[in-house]
C-alpha beads as a LAMMPS data file, in Angstrom:
LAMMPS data file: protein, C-alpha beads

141 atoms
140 bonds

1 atom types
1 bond types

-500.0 500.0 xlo xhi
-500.0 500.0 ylo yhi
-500.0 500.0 zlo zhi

Masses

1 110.0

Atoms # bond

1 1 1 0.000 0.000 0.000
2 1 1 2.783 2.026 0.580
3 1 1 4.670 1.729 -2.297
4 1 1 0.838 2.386 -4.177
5 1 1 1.083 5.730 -2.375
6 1 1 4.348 6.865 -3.291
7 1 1 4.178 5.661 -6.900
8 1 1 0.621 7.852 -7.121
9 1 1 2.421 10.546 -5.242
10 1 1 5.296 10.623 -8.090
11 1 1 2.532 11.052 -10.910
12 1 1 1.158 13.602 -9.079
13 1 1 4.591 15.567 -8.651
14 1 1 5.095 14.568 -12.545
15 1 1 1.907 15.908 -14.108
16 1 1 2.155 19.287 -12.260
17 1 1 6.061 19.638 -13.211
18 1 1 4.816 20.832 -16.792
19 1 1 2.179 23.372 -15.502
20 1 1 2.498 27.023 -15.297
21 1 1 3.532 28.475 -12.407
22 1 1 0.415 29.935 -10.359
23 1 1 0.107 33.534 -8.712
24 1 1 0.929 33.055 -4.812
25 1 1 -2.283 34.905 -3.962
26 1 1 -5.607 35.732 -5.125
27 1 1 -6.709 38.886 -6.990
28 1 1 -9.689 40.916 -6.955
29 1 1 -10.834 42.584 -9.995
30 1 1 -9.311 45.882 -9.180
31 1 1 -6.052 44.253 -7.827
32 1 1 -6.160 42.932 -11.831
33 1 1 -6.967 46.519 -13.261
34 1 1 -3.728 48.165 -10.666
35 1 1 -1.315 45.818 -11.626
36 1 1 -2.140 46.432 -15.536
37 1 1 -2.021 49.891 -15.367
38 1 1 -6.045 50.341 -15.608
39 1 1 -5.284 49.818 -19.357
40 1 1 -8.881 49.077 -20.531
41 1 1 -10.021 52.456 -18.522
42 1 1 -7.792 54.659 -19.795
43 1 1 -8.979 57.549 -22.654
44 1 1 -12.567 56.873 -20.731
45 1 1 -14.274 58.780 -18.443
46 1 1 -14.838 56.408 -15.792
47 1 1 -18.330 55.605 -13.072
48 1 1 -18.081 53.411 -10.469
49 1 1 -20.604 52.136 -8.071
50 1 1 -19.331 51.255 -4.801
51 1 1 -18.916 51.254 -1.442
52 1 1 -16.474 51.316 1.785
53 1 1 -15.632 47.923 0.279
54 1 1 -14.701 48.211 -2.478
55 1 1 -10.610 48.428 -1.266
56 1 1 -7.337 46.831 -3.661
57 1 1 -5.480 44.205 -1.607
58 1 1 -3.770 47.049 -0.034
59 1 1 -6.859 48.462 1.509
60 1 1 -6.947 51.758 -0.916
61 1 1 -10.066 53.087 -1.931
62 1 1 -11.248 52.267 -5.757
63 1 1 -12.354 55.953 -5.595
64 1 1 -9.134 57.107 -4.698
65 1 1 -7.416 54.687 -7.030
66 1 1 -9.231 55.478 -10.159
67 1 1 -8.764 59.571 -9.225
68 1 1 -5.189 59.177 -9.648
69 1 1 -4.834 56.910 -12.112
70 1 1 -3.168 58.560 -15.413
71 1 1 -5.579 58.509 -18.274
72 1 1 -8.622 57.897 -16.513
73 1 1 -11.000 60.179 -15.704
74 1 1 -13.269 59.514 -12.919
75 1 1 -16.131 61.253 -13.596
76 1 1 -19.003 60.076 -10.986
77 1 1 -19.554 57.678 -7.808
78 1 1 -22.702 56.166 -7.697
79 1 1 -23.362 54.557 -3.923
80 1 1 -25.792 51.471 -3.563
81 1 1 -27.770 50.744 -0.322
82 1 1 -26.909 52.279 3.319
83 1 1 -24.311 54.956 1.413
84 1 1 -20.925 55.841 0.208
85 1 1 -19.642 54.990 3.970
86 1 1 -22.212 51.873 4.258
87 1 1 -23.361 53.077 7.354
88 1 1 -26.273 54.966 6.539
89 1 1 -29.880 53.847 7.925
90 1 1 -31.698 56.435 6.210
91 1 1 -34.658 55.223 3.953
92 1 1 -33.287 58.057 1.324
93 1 1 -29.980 58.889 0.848
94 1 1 -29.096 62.051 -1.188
95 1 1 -26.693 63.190 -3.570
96 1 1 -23.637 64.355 -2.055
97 1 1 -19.667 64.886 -3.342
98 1 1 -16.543 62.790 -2.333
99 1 1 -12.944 64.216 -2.448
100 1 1 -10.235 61.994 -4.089
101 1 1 -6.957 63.160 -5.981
102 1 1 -7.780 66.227 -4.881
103 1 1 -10.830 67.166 -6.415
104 1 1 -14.307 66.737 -5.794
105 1 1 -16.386 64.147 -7.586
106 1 1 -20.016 63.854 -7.889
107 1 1 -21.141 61.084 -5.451
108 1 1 -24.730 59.463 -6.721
109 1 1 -27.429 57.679 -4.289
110 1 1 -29.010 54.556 -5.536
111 1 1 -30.700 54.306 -2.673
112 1 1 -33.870 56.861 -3.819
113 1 1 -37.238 55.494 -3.158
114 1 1 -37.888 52.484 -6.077
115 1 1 -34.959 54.002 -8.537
116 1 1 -32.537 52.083 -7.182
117 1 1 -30.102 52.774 -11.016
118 1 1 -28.298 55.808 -12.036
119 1 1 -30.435 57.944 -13.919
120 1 1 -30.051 59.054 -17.940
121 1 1 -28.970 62.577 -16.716
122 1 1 -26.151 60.954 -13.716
123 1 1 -25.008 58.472 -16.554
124 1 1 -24.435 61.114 -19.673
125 1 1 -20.813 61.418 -20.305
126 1 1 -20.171 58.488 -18.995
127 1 1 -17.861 55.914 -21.162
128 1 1 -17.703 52.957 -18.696
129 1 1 -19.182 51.781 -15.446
130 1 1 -17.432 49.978 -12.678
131 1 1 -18.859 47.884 -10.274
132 1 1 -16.582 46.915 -6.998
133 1 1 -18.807 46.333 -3.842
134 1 1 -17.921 42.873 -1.865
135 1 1 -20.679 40.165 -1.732
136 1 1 -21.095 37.802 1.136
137 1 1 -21.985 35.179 -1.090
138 1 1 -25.329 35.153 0.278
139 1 1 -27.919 34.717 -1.553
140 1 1 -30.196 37.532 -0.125
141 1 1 -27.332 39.629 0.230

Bonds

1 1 1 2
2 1 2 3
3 1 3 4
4 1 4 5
5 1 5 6
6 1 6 7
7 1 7 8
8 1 8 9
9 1 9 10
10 1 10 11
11 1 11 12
12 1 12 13
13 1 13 14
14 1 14 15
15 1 15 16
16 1 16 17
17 1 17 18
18 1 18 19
19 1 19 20
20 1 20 21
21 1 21 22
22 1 22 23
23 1 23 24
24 1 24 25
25 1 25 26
26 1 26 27
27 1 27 28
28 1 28 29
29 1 29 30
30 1 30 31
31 1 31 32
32 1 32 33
33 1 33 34
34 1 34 35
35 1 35 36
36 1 36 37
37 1 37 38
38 1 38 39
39 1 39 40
40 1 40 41
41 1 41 42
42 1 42 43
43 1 43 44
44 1 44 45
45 1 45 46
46 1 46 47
47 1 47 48
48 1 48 49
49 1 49 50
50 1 50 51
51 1 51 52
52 1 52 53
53 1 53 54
54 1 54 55
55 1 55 56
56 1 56 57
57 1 57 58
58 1 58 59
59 1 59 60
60 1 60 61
61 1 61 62
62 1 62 63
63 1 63 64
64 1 64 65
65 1 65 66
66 1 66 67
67 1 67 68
68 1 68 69
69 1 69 70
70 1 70 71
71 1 71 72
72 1 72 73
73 1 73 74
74 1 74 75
75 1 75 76
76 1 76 77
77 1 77 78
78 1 78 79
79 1 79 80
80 1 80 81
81 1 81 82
82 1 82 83
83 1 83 84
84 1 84 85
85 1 85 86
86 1 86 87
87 1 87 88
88 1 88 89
89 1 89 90
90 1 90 91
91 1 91 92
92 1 92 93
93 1 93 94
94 1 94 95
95 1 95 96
96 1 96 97
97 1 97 98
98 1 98 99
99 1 99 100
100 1 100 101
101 1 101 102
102 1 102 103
103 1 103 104
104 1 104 105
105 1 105 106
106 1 106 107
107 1 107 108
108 1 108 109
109 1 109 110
110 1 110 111
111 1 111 112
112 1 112 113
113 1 113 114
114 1 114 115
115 1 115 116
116 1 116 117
117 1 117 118
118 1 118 119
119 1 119 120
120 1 120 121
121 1 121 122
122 1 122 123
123 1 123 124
124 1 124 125
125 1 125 126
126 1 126 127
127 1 127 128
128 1 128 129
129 1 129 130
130 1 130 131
131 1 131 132
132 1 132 133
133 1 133 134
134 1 134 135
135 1 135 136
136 1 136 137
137 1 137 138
138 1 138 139
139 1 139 140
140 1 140 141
């Protein structure tokens, strides 16, 4: 049985010799879009919905991230349920403004009565939308 063990062991070690090597940690999406340069973003002027959680590996804010990114303009921040912060208990949530790189961007509630989307008018100008707020992996979540 022993012998059995090792000699599956061996084919094991042998069959993996020829694979590529494999990152030593897991990614998120924005982790993905840092370490290439937030190539496919830049030239665009740039949404994102999210919240305090959406954060790179490093714990940086995708706001804050995308601000200072060269070539990429963030143009607007659209906030999902309970706020920007995620602390909010408030059954409406207004507009408000968020400072990153310096400047003030427009920060959008989608958290407004049955809305609950960006509207034509927070969306013109807009060239791509990113979406970076963690999931529990629960289904009513």
């Amino acid at each position: 049985m022993t012998r059995l063990l090792a000699a599956a062991a061996v084919l094991a070690l042998a069959a993996c010799a020829g694979a590529p090597p494999r990152p030593s940690r897991v990614m998120s999406g924005l982790d993905v879009l840092e370490a290439g340069g937030f190539a496919p973003l830049k030239g665009k002027r740039v949404g994102v919905i999210t919240n305090r959680t959406g954060v790179d590996a490093q714990g940086r804010s995708i706001v804050d991230l995308l601000a200072a990114a060269p070539g990429v303009t963030l143009a607007a921040v659209y906030s999902s349920e309970h706020g920007f912060s995620a602390t909010s208990e408030k059954e409406i949530i207004p507009a408000d403004r968020v400072m990153a790189a310096g400047r003030e961007i427009p920060l959008y509630s989608l958290f407004v009565g049955n809305a609950q989307r960006p509207t034509p008018a927070q969306l013109a100008g807009i060239d791509a939308l990113v979406f970076d707020i963690q999931d529990v992996g629960a289904r009513f979540y």
